[in-house]
N, C-alpha and C positions, 0 to 999 in steps of 0.2 A: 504494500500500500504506500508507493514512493509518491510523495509532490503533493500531498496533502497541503492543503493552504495555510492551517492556521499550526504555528507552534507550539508545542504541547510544554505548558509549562504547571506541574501541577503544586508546585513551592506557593505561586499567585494568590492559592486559595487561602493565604494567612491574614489575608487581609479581611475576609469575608468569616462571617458570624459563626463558627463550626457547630456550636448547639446545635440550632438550623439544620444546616447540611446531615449533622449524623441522624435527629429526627425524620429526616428525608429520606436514608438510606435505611432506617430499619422502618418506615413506614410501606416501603417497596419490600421491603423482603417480607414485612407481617399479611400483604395483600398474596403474596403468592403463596405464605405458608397455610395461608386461610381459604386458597382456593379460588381466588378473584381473577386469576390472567395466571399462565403455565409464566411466561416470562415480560421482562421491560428492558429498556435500555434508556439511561438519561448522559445526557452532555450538558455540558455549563462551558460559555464560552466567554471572553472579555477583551475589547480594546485589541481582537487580532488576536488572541492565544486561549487555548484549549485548556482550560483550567479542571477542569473534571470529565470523566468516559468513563461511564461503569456500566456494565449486564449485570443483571440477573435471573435465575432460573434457568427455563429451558423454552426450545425455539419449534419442536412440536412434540403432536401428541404419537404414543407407541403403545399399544396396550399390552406388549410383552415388558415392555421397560418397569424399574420401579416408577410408580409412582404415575404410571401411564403416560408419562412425558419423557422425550429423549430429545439429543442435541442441545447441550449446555449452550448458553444462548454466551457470545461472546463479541468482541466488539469488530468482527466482520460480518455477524447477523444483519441480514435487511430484512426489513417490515415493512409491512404494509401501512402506505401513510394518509391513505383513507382519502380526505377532504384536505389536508395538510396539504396534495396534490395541486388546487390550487392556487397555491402561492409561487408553487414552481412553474406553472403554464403562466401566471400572469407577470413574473419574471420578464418570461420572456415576448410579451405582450408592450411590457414597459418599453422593452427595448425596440420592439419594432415603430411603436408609437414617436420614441426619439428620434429614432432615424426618418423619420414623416412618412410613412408606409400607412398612416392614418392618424386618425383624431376622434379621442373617445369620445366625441360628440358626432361623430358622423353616425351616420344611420348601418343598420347590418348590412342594409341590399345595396348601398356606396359599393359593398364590396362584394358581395353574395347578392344578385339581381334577386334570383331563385325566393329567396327567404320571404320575397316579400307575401305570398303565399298564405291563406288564410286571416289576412287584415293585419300580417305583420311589416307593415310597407316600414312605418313611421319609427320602429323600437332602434334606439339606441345603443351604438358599444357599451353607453355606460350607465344605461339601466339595465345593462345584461347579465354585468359585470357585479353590479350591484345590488342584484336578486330582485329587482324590481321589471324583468321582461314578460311576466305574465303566462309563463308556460311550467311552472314550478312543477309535474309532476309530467314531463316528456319523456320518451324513452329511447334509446336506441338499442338495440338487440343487438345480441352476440355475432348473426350473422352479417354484421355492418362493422364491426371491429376490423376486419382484414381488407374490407373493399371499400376504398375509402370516397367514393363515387355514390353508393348506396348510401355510407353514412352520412354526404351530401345532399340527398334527394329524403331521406331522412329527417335533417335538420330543419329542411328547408317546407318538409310539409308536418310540421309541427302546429297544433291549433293551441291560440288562448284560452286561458280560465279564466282571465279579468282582462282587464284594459292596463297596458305598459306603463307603469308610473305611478299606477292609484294605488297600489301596495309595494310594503317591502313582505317578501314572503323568499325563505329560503329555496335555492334549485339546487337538490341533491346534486344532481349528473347534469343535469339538461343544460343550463347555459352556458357550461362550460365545454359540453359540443359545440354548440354552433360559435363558441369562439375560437376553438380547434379548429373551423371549419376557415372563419376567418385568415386563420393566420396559414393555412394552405392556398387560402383564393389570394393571399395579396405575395406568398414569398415562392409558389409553386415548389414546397416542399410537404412533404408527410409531416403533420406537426409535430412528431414522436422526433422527428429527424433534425427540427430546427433546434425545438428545445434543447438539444444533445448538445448542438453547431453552435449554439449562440450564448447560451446560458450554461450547460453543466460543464463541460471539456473547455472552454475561456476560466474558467473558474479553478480547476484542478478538481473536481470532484466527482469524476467519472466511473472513480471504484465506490462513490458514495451517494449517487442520486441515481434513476432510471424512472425514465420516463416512456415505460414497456420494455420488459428484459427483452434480454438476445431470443429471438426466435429459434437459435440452436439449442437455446439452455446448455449450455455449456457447464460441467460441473465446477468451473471457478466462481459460475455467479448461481449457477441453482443449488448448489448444497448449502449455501448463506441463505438461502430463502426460511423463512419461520415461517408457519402454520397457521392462517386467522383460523382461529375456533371462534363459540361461543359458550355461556354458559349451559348445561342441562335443564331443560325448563322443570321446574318443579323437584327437582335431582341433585345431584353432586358430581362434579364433573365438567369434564367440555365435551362437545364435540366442532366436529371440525363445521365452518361455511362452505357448502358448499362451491357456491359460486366465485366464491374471492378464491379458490384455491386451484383451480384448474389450469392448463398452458395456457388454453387459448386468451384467459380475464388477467395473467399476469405480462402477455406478450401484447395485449390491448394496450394499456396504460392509461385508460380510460382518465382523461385530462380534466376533471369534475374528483377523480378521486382512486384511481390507479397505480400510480406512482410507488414505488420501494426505495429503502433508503437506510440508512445508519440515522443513527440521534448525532453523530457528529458533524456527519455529511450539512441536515439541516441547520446546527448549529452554525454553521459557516456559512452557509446561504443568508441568514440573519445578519450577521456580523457583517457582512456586501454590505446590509441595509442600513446599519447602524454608523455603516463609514461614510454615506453618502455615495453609495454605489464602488466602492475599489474596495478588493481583498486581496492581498500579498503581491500586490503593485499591480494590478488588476485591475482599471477600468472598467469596468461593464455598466455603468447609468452614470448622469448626472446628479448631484446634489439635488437640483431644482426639479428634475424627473424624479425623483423618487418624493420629494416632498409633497408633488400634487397627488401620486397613487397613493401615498399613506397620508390619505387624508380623508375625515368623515365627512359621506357625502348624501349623507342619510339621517344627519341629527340624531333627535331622537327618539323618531318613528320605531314603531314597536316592530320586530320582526314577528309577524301572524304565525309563523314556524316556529321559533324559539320560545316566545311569548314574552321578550323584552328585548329594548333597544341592545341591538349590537354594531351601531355607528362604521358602517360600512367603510371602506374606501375601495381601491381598486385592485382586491386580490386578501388583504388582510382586513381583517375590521379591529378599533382602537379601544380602549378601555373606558375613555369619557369619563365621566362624575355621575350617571348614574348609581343608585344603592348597588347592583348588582351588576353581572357580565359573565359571560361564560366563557372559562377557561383561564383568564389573565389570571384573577386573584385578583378577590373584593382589594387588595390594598395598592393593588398593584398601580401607577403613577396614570393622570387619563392620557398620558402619550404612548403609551406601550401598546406596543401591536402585536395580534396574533393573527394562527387558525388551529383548530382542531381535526382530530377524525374521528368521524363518530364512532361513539360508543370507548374508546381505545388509546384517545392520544392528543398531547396541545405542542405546539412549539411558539416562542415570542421571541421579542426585543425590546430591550428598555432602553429607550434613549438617554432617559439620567444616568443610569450606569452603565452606560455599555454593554451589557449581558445581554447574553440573548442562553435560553434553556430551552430544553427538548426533552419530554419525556415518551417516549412508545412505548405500547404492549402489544400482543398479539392476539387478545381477547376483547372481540367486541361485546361490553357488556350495559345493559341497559339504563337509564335514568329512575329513578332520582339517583342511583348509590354512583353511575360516572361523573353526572356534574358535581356533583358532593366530593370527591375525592380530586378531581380538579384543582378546584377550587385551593381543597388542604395541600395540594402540592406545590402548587404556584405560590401560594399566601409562605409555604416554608420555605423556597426562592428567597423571595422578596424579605422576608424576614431577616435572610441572612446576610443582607445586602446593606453595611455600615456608611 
């Protein structure tokens, strides 16, 4: 794992609250000894350096194994990063946006004629972008992952449930196709292909992001693959998801919530964002590009999904000053930016300290006890942050 961007310096962490931190680390082992997620992995990063990498547990399930989980989860384990995913596609969203390949106020059919299809003539990149395009539960099928022409014709005959703008309402999958869709009609590349070109390999972190494994699966990146389970309903146990676990759903990369990764990998994607777009002398955004996408663009309109303001901006949403927010941590600063995945996982960045943290598991498991344990995780972050 040579050319890693950020320098691993883990002396750093003497500065940071250790109480904190050790609460942290046996609050992740008491969640796995009690049956909550087989395995996690968290990164802490600061100011350009790798201050904390730790695994724990295991990366799937074996029911000859003890304990019916095998593969000691370790820090070339990649997870699935759920919705975390886009932050990675809007990455690189950002960047085509700078380059003037468009303007999140242009319209989708500016660039995608097609879309306009069903009364969606008028929707905007950045009511799409920011859960406000009105198609919250569209779908694309399995058989549109590989042909990317169908998943075009697809996107493009997608109908509304409301009118574009008169809600914020979360899009699991869906808007983040047809901005996948986007970024194919304006760069005439496979968007699995640009993100790679423009955002992960500029970056160094190509053994640490994917955005759709290798279609060979090659055993250097599929034996680091963990296992999404879920809980046993009514039971003890996990069993595996089906659907998140197959070739075809990890060679997709499905750009709404696809994506694999390390917690360090993300951890340095953040840390880009905290420097004003450059990681280890690495260019990739402007200062001023990155200040309009991390920014809320949604006040604090209630998300109808969530059932509380989550102050959108373009890829991550911010922490704000309301009572609540999912995933940051009630105490967390209102500049701090994240994303989650559901059920499973959050990564941020604090702009007053610099950090940015990453926590994955491999266990999607349900609300109230996800967002609840979120919350305690991040709040012991921040906690430990002097």
């Amino acid at each position: 794992m040579t050319g890693f961007p950020l320098q691993a310096d883990t002396g750093a962490t003497g500065h940071l609250r250790q109480e904190s931190l050790e609460r942290l680390y046996a609050l992740v082992e008491r969640h796995i000894a009690d049956g909550r997620y087989p395995g996690a992995q968290i990164a802490l990063a600061q100011n350009g350096k790798l201050l904390i990498e730790r695994s724990f547990g295991h990366g799937r399930l074996d029911a000859a194994a003890p304990g019916g989980v095998a593969g000691k989860a370790d820090g070339r384990s990649l997870w699935l990063l759920y919705s975390n995913t886009k932050v990675v596609l809007a990455t690189a969203l950002w960047k085509l946006f700078e380059e003037g390949a468009f303007r999140f106020t242009d319209r989708v059919v500016d660039h995608v004629p097609e879309f306009k299809r069903n009364g969606k003539r008028d929707i905007t990149l950045l009511q799409v972008i920011t859960h406000q395009g009105g198609f919250p539960n569209a779908t694309v099928p399995p058989d549109c992952w590989d042909d990317h022409e169908k998943m075009k014709t697809r996107v493009c005959n997608f109908s509304l449930e409301w009118t574009p703008g008169s809600r914020v309402h979360y899009h699991g999958l869906s808007a983040h196709w047809a901005l996948a869709t986007v970024i194919e009609a304006v760069t005439g590349k496979d968007f699995r292909d640009y993100v790679r070109e423009a955002v992960i390999e500029p970056l160094g972190l190509a053994d640490d992001l994917f955005m759709g494994l290798p279609a060979d699966a090659n055993a250097n990146v599929a034996d680091r693959v963990t296992e999404m389970v879920e809980p046993v309903p009514g039971g003890s146990g996990y069993r595996p998801i089906p659907e998140n676990n197959t070739p075809e759903w990890r060679r997709a990369g499905a750009p709404g919530g696809g994506a694999y990764g390390t917690a360090r990998g993300m951890a340095a994607l953040y840390q880009m964002m905290l420097a004003g777009g450059e990681l280890n002398g690495v260019r990739l955004l402007s200062p001023r590009t990155l200040a309009y996408a991390i920014r809320n663009f949604t006040d604090d309109r209630v998300d109808e999904f969530m059932g509380m303001p989550m102050h959108r901006g373009l890829g991550p949403h911010l922490r704000g000053t309301t009572p609540s927010i999912r995933g940051l941590g009630a105490i967390a600063p209102a500049t701090a930016f994240g994303h989650g995945g559901v059920g499973s996982s959050y990564c941020w960045g604090d702009p007053e300290s610099g950090i940015s943290f990453v926590y994955l598991t491999n266990c999607r498991v349900p609300d109230p006890w996800h967002s609840d344990r979120l919350d305690v995780v991040s709040n012991l972050v921040h906690s430990a942050i002097l």
